[in-house]
TORTOR-165106 format. One record per residue (C-alpha): residue in three letters; y, x, z. Coordinates in steps of 0.2 Angstrom, whole numbers, plus 5000, padded with zeros to 4 digits. Each point is the difference from the previous one (the first is absolute). Layout:
BEGIN
<pt res="ALA" Y="Y" X="X" Z="Z"/>
...
This chain:
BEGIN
<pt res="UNK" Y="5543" X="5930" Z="5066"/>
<pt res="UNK" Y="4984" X="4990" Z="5006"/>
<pt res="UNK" Y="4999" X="4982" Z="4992"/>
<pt res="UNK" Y="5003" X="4990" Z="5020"/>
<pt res="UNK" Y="5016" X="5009" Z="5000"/>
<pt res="UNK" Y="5004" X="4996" Z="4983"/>
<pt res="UNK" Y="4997" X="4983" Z="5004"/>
<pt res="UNK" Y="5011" X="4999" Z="5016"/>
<pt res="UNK" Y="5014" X="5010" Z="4989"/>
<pt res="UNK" Y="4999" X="4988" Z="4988"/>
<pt res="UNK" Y="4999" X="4985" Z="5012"/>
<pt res="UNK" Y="5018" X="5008" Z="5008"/>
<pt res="UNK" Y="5008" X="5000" Z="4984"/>
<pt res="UNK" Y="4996" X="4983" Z="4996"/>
<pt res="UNK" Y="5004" X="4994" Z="5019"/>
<pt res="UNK" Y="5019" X="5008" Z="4995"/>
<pt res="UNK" Y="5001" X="4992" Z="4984"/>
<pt res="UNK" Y="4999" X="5016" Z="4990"/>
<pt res="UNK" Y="4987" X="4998" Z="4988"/>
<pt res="UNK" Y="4989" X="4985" Z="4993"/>
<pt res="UNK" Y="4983" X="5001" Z="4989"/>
<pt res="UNK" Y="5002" X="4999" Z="4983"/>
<pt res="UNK" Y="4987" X="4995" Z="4984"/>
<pt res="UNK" Y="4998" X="5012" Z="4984"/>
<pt res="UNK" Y="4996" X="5015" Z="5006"/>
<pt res="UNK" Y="4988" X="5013" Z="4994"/>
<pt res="UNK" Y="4982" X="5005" Z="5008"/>
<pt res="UNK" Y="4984" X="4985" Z="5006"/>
<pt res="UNK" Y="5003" X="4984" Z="5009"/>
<pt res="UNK" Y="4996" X="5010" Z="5016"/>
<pt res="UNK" Y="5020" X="5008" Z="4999"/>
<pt res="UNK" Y="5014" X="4991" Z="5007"/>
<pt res="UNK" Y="5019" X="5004" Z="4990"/>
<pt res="UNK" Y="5014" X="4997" Z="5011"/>
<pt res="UNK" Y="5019" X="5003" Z="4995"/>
<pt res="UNK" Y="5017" X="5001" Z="5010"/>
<pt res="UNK" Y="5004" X="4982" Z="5004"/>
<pt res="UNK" Y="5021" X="5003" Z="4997"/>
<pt res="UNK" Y="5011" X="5010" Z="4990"/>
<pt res="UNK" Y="5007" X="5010" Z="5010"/>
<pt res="UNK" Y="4992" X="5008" Z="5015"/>
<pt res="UNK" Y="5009" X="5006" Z="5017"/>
<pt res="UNK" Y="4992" X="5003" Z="5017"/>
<pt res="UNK" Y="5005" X="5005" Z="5018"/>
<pt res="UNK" Y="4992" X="5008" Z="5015"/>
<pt res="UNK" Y="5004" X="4986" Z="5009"/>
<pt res="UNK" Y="4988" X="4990" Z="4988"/>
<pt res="UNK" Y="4984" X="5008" Z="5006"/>
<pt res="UNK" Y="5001" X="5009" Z="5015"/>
<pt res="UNK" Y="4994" X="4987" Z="5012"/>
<pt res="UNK" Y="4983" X="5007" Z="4998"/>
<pt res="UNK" Y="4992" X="5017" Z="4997"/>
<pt res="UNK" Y="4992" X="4992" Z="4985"/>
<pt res="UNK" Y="5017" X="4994" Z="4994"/>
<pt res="UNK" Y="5008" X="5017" Z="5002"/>
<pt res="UNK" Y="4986" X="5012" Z="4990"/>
<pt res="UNK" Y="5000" X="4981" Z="4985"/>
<pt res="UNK" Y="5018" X="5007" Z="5001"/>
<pt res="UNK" Y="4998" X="5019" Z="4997"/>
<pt res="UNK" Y="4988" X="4996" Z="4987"/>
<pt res="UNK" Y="5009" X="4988" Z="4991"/>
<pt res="UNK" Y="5017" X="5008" Z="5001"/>
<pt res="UNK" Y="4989" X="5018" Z="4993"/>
<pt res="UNK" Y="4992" X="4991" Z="4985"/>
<pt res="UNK" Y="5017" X="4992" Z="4996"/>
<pt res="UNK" Y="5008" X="5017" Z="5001"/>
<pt res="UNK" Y="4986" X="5006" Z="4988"/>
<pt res="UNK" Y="5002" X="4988" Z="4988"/>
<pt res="UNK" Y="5018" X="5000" Z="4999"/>
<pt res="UNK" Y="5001" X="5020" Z="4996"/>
<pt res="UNK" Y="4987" X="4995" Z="4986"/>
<pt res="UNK" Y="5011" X="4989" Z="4994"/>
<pt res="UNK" Y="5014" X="5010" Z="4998"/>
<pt res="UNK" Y="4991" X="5015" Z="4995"/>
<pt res="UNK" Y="4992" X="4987" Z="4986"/>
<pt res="UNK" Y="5020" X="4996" Z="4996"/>
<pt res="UNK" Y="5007" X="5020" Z="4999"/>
<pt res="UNK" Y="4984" X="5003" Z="4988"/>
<pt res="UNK" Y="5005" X="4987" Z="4987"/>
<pt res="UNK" Y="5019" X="4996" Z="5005"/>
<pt res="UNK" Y="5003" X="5010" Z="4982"/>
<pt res="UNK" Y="4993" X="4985" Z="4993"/>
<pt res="UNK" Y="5011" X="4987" Z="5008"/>
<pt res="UNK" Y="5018" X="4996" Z="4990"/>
<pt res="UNK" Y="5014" X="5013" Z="5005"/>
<pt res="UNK" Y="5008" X="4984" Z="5009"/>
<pt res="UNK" Y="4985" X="5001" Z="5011"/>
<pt res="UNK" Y="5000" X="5017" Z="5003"/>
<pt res="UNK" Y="5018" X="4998" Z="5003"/>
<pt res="UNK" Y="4999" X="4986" Z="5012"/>
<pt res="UNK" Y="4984" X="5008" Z="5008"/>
<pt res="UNK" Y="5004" X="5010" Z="5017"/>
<pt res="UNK" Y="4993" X="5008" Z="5015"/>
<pt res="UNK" Y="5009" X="5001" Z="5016"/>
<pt res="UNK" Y="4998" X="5007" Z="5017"/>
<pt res="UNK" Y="5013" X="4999" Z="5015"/>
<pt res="UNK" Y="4999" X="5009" Z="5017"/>
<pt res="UNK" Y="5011" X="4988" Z="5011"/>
<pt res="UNK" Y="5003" X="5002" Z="5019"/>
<pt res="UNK" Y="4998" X="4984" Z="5008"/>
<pt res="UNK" Y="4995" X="4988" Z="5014"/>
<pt res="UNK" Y="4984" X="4991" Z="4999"/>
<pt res="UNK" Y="5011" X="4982" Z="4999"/>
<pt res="UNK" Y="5011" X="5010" Z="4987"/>
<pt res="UNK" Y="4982" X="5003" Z="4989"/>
<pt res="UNK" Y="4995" X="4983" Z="5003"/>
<pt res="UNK" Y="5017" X="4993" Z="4993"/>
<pt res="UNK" Y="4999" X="5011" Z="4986"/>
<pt res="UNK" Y="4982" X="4994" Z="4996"/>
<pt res="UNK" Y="5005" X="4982" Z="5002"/>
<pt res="UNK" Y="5017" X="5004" Z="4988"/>
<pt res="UNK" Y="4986" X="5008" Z="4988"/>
<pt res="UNK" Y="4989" X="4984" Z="5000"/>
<pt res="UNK" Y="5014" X="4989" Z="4998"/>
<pt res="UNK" Y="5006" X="5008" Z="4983"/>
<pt res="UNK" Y="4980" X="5002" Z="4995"/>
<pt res="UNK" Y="5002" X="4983" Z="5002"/>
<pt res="UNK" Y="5013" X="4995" Z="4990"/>
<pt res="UNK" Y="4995" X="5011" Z="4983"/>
<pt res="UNK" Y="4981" X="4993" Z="5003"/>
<pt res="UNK" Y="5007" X="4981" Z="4998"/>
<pt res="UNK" Y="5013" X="5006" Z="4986"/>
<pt res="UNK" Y="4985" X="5006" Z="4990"/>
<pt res="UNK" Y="4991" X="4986" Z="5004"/>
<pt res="UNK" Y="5013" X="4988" Z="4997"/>
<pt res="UNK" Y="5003" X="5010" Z="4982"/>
<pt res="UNK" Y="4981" X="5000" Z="4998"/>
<pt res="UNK" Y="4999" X="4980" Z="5001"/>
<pt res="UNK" Y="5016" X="4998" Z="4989"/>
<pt res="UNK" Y="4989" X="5010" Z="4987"/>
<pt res="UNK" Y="5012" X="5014" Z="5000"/>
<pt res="UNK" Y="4986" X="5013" Z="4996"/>
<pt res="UNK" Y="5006" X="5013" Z="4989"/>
<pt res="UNK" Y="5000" X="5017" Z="5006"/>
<pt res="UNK" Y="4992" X="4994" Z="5018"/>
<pt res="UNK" Y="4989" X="5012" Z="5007"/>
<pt res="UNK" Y="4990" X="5000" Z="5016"/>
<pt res="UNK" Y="5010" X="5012" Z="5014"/>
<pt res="UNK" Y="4993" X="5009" Z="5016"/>
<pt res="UNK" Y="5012" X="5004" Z="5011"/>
<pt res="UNK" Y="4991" X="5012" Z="5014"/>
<pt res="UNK" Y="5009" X="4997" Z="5019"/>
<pt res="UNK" Y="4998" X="5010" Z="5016"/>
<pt res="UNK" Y="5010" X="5001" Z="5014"/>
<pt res="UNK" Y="4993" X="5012" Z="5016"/>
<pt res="UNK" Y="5004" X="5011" Z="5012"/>
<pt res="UNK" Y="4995" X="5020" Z="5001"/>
<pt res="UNK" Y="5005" X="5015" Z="5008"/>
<pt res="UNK" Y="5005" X="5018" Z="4991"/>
Protein backbone atom coordinates (compact mmCIF):
# COMPACT_ATOMS: atom_id res chain seq x y z
CA UNK A 1 0.00 0.00 0.00
CA UNK A 2 1.40 3.67 -0.95
CA UNK A 3 1.94 5.79 2.25
CA UNK A 4 -1.38 8.55 1.00
CA UNK A 5 -3.48 5.52 1.41
CA UNK A 6 -1.98 4.59 4.51
CA UNK A 7 -2.49 7.87 5.71
CA UNK A 8 -6.21 8.17 4.77
CA UNK A 9 -6.57 4.43 6.25
CA UNK A 10 -5.45 5.42 9.19
CA UNK A 11 -7.31 8.74 9.22
CA UNK A 12 -10.68 6.33 8.94
CA UNK A 13 -9.86 4.32 11.66
CA UNK A 14 -9.14 7.08 13.91
CA UNK A 15 -12.39 9.19 12.51
CA UNK A 16 -14.50 5.68 13.85
CA UNK A 17 -12.66 5.49 17.04
CA UNK A 18 -10.91 2.33 16.27
CA UNK A 19 -7.44 2.97 16.98
CA UNK A 20 -5.35 5.80 18.79
CA UNK A 21 -1.32 6.56 18.60
CA UNK A 22 0.63 5.20 21.18
CA UNK A 23 4.44 5.98 22.72
CA UNK A 24 7.16 3.04 23.25
CA UNK A 25 7.45 1.51 20.19
CA UNK A 26 10.41 0.33 18.29
CA UNK A 27 12.16 2.01 15.10
CA UNK A 28 13.35 6.28 14.69
CA UNK A 29 11.27 9.10 15.71
CA UNK A 30 10.14 9.26 12.10
CA UNK A 31 7.58 5.94 12.96
CA UNK A 32 4.19 6.42 14.38
CA UNK A 33 2.82 3.22 16.92
CA UNK A 34 -0.75 3.23 17.01
CA UNK A 35 -2.96 0.54 18.96
CA UNK A 36 -6.65 -0.56 19.10
CA UNK A 37 -8.48 2.19 21.16
CA UNK A 38 -11.05 -0.68 23.08
CA UNK A 39 -11.02 -3.93 24.18
CA UNK A 40 -13.13 -5.48 22.14
CA UNK A 41 -13.68 -4.66 18.49
CA UNK A 42 -16.98 -5.27 16.27
CA UNK A 43 -17.86 -3.60 13.02
CA UNK A 44 -20.82 -3.53 10.39
CA UNK A 45 -21.25 -2.84 6.78
CA UNK A 46 -23.48 -0.26 7.67
CA UNK A 47 -20.56 1.47 9.47
CA UNK A 48 -18.56 2.13 6.31
CA UNK A 49 -20.37 1.86 3.37
CA UNK A 50 -21.41 5.44 2.82
CA UNK A 51 -18.48 5.93 0.62
CA UNK A 52 -16.22 3.73 -1.72
CA UNK A 53 -13.45 4.68 0.53
CA UNK A 54 -15.43 3.44 3.46
CA UNK A 55 -16.32 0.17 1.80
CA UNK A 56 -12.54 -1.10 0.64
CA UNK A 57 -11.30 0.80 4.83
CA UNK A 58 -13.76 -2.09 5.37
CA UNK A 59 -12.50 -5.16 3.36
CA UNK A 60 -9.16 -4.24 4.59
CA UNK A 61 -9.73 -4.01 7.88
CA UNK A 62 -12.20 -6.79 8.25
CA UNK A 63 -9.14 -9.18 6.22
CA UNK A 64 -6.34 -8.02 8.53
CA UNK A 65 -8.52 -8.69 11.48
CA UNK A 66 -9.34 -12.06 9.96
CA UNK A 67 -5.61 -12.65 9.67
CA UNK A 68 -4.64 -11.84 12.90
CA UNK A 69 -7.20 -13.82 14.63
CA UNK A 70 -6.26 -17.24 12.73
CA UNK A 71 -2.65 -16.29 14.17
CA UNK A 72 -3.83 -16.23 17.20
CA UNK A 73 -5.35 -19.19 17.33
CA UNK A 74 -2.92 -21.06 15.62
CA UNK A 75 -0.35 -19.48 18.21
CA UNK A 76 -2.98 -21.07 20.94
CA UNK A 77 -3.28 -24.83 19.35
CA UNK A 78 0.79 -24.62 19.07
CA UNK A 79 1.30 -24.17 22.78
CA UNK A 80 -2.21 -25.06 24.31
CA UNK A 81 -0.06 -28.19 25.85
CA UNK A 82 1.35 -25.82 27.95
CA UNK A 83 -1.75 -24.27 29.37
CA UNK A 84 -3.29 -26.08 32.80
CA UNK A 85 -5.55 -29.13 31.79
CA UNK A 86 -8.49 -26.77 33.29
CA UNK A 87 -7.60 -24.55 30.33
CA UNK A 88 -7.43 -27.14 27.99
CA UNK A 89 -10.66 -28.23 29.37
CA UNK A 90 -12.44 -25.01 29.33
CA UNK A 91 -10.90 -24.01 25.94
CA UNK A 92 -13.18 -24.76 22.84
CA UNK A 93 -13.93 -24.05 19.27
CA UNK A 94 -17.25 -23.84 17.78
CA UNK A 95 -18.92 -23.51 14.53
CA UNK A 96 -22.96 -23.38 13.91
CA UNK A 97 -24.59 -23.42 10.44
CA UNK A 98 -28.00 -21.78 11.37
CA UNK A 99 -30.96 -20.96 8.83
CA UNK A 100 -32.07 -17.68 9.70
CA UNK A 101 -33.53 -14.14 8.89
CA UNK A 102 -31.25 -11.27 8.58
CA UNK A 103 -33.38 -9.70 11.97
CA UNK A 104 -32.96 -13.22 13.36
CA UNK A 105 -28.88 -12.72 12.88
CA UNK A 106 -29.03 -9.42 14.19
CA UNK A 107 -30.94 -10.54 17.35
CA UNK A 108 -28.49 -13.26 17.70
CA UNK A 109 -25.44 -10.83 17.54
CA UNK A 110 -27.11 -8.34 19.82
CA UNK A 111 -27.95 -11.52 22.34
CA UNK A 112 -24.14 -12.34 21.79
CA UNK A 113 -22.90 -8.87 22.75
CA UNK A 114 -25.08 -8.69 25.72
CA UNK A 115 -23.46 -11.83 27.36
CA UNK A 116 -19.87 -10.60 26.08
CA UNK A 117 -20.88 -7.92 28.13
CA UNK A 118 -21.69 -9.21 30.99
CA UNK A 119 -18.47 -11.81 31.58
CA UNK A 120 -16.23 -8.54 30.37
CA UNK A 121 -17.56 -6.41 33.47
CA UNK A 122 -17.62 -9.72 35.79
CA UNK A 123 -13.77 -9.98 35.04
CA UNK A 124 -13.43 -6.60 35.53
CA UNK A 125 -15.34 -6.24 38.56
CA UNK A 126 -13.19 -9.52 39.84
CA UNK A 127 -10.01 -7.74 38.55
CA UNK A 128 -10.58 -4.46 40.59
CA UNK A 129 -11.72 -6.70 43.79
CA UNK A 130 -8.02 -8.00 43.31
CA UNK A 131 -9.48 -11.33 42.68
CA UNK A 132 -6.44 -12.32 40.30
CA UNK A 133 -5.56 -15.88 40.76
CA UNK A 134 -5.82 -18.09 37.92
CA UNK A 135 -7.05 -14.87 35.54
CA UNK A 136 -5.98 -15.17 32.24
CA UNK A 137 -6.56 -12.88 29.18
CA UNK A 138 -9.43 -14.82 26.84
CA UNK A 139 -10.20 -14.23 22.97
CA UNK A 140 -13.35 -15.20 22.15
CA UNK A 141 -13.44 -14.95 17.98
CA UNK A 142 -17.26 -14.03 16.55
CA UNK A 143 -18.65 -14.22 13.13
CA UNK A 144 -21.92 -14.17 12.14
CA UNK A 145 -22.71 -14.12 7.99
CA UNK A 146 -24.57 -15.33 5.27
CA UNK A 147 -23.28 -17.85 2.41
CA UNK A 148 -24.60 -20.14 -0.05
CA UNK A 149 -23.69 -24.05 -0.59
Amino acid sequence: MASGCDRKYLATFISHGLIEETQGGRGDARERWWRTSAESFSTRNSDFRDSPEGVVVHQTLSRLHARQLAEMYDGYLDAQWAWSEAWQDSSFGSEFLLSLTAEELRDLRQEIDDVVVKWTARGRAAGEAGDTEGRENVAVHLYGFPFTT
